[in-house]
C-alpha positions as CSV (number, residue, x, y, z in Angstrom):
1,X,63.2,-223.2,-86.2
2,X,66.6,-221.9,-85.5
3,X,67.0,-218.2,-86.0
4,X,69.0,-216.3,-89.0
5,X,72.6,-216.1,-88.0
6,X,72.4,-219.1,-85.7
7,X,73.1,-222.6,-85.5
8,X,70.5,-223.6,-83.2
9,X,67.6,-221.4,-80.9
10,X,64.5,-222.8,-79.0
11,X,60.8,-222.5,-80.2
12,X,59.8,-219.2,-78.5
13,X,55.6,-219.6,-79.6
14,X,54.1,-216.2,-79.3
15,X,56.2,-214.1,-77.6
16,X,55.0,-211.1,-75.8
17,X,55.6,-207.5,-77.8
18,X,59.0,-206.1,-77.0
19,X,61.0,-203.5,-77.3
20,X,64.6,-203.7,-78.2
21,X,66.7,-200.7,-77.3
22,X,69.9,-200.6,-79.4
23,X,73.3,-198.7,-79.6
24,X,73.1,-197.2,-83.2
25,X,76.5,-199.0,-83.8
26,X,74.5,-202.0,-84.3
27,X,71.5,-200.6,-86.1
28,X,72.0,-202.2,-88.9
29,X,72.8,-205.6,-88.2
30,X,69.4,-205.6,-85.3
31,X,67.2,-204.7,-88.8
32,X,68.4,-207.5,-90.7
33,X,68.1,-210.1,-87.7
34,X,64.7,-209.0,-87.2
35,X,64.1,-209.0,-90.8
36,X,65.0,-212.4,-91.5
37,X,63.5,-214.1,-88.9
38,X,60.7,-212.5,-89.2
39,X,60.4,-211.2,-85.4
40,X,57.3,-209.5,-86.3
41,X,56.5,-208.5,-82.3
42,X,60.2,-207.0,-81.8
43,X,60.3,-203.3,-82.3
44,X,63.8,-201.5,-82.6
45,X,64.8,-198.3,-81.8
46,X,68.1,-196.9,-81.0
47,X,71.1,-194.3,-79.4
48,X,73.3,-192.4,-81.0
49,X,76.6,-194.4,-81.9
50,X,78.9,-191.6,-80.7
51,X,77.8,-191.8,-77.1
52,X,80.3,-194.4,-77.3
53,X,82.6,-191.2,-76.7
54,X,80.3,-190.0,-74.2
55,X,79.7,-193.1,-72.1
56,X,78.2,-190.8,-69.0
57,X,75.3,-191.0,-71.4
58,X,74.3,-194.3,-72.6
59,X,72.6,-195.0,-68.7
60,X,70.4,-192.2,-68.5
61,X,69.7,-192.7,-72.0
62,X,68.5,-196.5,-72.3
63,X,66.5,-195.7,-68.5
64,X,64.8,-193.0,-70.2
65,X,64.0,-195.3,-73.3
66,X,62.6,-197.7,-71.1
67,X,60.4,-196.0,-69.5
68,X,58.8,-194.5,-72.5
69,X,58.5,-198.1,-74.1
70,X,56.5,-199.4,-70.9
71,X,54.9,-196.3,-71.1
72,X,53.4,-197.6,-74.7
73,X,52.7,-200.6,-73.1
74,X,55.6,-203.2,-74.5
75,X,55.2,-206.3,-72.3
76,X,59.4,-206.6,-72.3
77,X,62.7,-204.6,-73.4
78,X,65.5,-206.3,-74.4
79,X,69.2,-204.0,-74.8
80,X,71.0,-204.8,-76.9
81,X,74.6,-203.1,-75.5
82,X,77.6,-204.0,-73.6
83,X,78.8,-202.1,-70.6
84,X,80.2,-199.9,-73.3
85,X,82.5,-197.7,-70.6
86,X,79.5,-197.0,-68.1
87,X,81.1,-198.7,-65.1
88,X,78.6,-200.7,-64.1
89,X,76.0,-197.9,-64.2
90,X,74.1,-199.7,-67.5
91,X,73.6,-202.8,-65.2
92,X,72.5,-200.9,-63.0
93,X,69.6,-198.8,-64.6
94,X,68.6,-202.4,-66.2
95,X,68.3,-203.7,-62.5
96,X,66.1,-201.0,-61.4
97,X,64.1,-201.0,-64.5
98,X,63.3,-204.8,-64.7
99,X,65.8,-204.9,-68.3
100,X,68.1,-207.3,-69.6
101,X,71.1,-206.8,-71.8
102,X,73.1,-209.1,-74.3
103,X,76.3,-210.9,-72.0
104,X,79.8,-209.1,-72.8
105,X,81.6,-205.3,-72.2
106,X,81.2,-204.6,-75.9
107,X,80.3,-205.4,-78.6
108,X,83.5,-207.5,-80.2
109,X,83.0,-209.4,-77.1
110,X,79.6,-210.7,-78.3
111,X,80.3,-210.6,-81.9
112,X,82.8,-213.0,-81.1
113,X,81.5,-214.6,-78.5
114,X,82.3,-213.6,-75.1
115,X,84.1,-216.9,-73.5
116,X,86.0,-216.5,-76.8
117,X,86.7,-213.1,-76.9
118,X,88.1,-213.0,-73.7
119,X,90.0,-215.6,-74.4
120,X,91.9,-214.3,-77.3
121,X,92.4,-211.5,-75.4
122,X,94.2,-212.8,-72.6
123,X,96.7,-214.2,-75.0
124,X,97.2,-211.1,-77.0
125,X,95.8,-207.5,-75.7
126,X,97.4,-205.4,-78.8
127,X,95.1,-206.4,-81.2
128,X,92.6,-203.2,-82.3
129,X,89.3,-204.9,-83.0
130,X,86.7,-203.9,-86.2
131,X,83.1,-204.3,-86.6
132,X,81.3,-203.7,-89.6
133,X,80.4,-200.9,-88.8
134,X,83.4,-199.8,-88.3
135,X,85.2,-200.8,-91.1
136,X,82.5,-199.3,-93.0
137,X,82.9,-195.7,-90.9
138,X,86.9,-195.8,-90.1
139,X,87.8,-193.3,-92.3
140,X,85.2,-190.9,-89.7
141,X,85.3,-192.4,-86.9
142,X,89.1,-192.8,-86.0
143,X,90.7,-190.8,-88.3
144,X,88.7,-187.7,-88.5
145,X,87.2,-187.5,-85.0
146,X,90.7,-188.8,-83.1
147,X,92.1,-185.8,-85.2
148,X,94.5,-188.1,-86.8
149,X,93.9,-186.8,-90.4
150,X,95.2,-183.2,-89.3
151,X,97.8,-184.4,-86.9
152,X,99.5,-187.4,-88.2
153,X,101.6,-187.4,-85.5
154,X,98.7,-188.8,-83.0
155,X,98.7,-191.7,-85.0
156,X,101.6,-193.2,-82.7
157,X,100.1,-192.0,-79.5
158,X,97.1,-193.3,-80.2
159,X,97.6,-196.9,-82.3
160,X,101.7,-197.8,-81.3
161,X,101.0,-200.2,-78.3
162,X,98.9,-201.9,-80.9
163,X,100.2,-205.0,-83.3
164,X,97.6,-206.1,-84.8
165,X,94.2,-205.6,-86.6
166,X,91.4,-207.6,-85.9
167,X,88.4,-207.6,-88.3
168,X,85.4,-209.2,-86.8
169,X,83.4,-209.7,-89.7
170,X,79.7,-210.1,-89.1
171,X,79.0,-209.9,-93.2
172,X,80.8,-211.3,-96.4
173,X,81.4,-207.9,-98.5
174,X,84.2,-207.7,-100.5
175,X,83.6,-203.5,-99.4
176,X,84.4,-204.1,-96.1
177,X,86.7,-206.3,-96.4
178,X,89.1,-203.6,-98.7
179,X,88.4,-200.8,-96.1
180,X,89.5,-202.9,-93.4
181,X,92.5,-204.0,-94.9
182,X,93.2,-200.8,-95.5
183,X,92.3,-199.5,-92.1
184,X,94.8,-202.0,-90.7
185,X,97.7,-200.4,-93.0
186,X,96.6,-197.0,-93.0
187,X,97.5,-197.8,-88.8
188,X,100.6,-199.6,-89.6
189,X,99.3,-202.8,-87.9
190,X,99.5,-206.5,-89.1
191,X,95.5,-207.7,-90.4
192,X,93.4,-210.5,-89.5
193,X,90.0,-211.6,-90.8
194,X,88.1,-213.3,-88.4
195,X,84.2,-214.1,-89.9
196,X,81.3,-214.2,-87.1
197,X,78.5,-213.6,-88.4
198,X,76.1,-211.8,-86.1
199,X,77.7,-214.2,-83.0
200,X,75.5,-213.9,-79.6
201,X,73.9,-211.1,-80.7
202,X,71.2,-213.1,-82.8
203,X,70.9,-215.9,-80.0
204,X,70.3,-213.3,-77.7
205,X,66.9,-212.2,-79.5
206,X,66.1,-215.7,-79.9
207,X,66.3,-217.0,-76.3
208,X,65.7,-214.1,-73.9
């Protein structure tokens, strides 16, 4: 049976008991794959979305989540992050610690599909990307804690090599949609919707 939020996945059996060790960003979306395919032997728990500003600590932090989840005796841990601005350090932990993570930097890259992604970037780098998440946290997350809604003015330094908005839309809510919509005019930047659904996230899960 293929997987929720895929077209097509292989017949796992009984998989072993594993741990999946998420960035917080993607919290919600992990829950609902889980959820609806009924991955009963997959246990989630995550890091703090904001180390995405702090990216010295996502390494330390997934090693030290590993080792507590072997600790409780899961048979496999699954990470479910891009490189996320650790330099190759991420990799690196997941080398010494016997983990594997989902393909891609971050997570538009995934969402989108990596080959895809990369693609579409190659032909146009000035495109500002949105998740879910962060259409539903933009008003937060880039305008509050960039210090745009104080200083206007960094709205330029920050967002004028950009031309476009990119909304990688992993849900259909007519919500999300508005706020990014209005996130991409609130940045003074053309929009585009592109739907994904939960892309390689949810294939990942399936086949690893």
């Amino acid at each position: 049976m293929s997987p929720a939020g895929t077209t097509s996945a292989p017949d796992t059996g009984a998989p072993p008991r594993t741990l999946i060790i998420g960035c917080g960003a993607l919290g919600r979306e992990l829950v609902e794959l889980i959820r609806l395919n009924r991955w009963t032997h997959m246990t989630l728990t995550c890091l703090p979305a904001g180390w995405h500003n702090t990216p010295q600590k996502i390494a330390p932090g997934v090693r030290a989540k590993i080792r507590a989840g072997k600790a409780e005796g899961f048979a496999r841990v699954l990470v479910a992050y891009g490189d996320c601005g650790t330099g190759g350090l991420l990799d690196q932990v997941l080398a010494e610690e016997g983990a594997s993570r989902i393909g891609g930097d971050h997570c538009y890259a995934f969402f989108r599909g990596v080959e895809a992604f990369n693609e579409e970037f190659e032909r146009d780098p000035t495109s500002f990307y949105l998740t879910d998440y962060l259409a539903r946290h933009f008003e937060r997350l880039i305008l509050q804690d960039l210090g745009i809604a104080k200083h206007p003015e960094l709205l330029e330094a920050y967002f004028g090599h950009y031309s476009s908005l990119t909304y990688l839309a992993q849900t259909d809510d007519p919500a999300l949609d508005a706020a990014a919509e209005k996130a991409a005019a609130t940045l003074k930047l053309a929009y585009r919707r592109v739907k994904t659904g939960y892309g390689e996230l949810a294939t990942f899960l399936a086949e690893t």
